[in-house]
C-alpha positions in Angstrom: 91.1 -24.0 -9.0 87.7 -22.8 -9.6 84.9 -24.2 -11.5 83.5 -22.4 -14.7 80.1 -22.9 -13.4 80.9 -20.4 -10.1 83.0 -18.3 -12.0 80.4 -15.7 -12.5 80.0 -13.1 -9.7 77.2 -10.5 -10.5 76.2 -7.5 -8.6 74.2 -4.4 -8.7 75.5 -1.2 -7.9 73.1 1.9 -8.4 71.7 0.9 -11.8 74.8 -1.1 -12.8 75.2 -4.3 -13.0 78.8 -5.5 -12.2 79.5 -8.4 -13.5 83.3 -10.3 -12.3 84.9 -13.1 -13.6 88.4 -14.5 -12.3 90.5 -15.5 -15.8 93.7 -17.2 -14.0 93.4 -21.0 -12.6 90.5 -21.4 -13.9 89.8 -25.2 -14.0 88.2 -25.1 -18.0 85.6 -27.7 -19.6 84.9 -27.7 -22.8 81.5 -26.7 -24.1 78.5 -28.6 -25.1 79.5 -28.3 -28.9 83.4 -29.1 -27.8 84.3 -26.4 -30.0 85.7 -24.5 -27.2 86.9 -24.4 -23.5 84.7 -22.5 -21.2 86.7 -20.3 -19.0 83.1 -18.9 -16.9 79.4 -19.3 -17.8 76.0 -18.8 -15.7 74.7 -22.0 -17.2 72.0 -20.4 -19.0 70.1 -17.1 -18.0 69.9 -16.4 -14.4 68.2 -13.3 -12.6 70.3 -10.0 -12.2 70.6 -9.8 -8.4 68.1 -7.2 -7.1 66.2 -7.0 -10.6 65.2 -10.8 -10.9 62.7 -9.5 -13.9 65.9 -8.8 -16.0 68.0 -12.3 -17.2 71.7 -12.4 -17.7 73.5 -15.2 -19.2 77.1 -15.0 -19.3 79.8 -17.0 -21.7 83.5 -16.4 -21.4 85.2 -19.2 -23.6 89.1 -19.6 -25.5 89.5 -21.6 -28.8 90.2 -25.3 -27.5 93.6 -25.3 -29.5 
């Protein structure tokens, strides 16, 4: 199973930024508000690889029912 928090695999390719996230088994947490079940997240903004001036933060959650 994989971990929300390493769920997020960015790359740049050219000028795009690519930005992958596996959705089955998917070992899900729920979020700091517990309003929801993260599926991936970057924990925060983190640098674009290759463009560390530019921030990405990433949140891929499902309702909790």
């Amino acid at each position: 199973m994989v971990q929300p928090e390493s769920n997020v695999d960015m790359k740049l390719e050219g000028d795009t930024l690519v930005i992958r996230v596996q959705l089955k088994d998917v070992t899900m947490r729920p979020s700091a508000s517990g309003k929801t079940m993260l599926i991936a997240t970057t924990s925060g903004n983190q640098p674009c690889p290759g463009r560390p001036a530019v921030k990405v933060g990433v949140n891929i959650y499902t309702s909790r029912t």
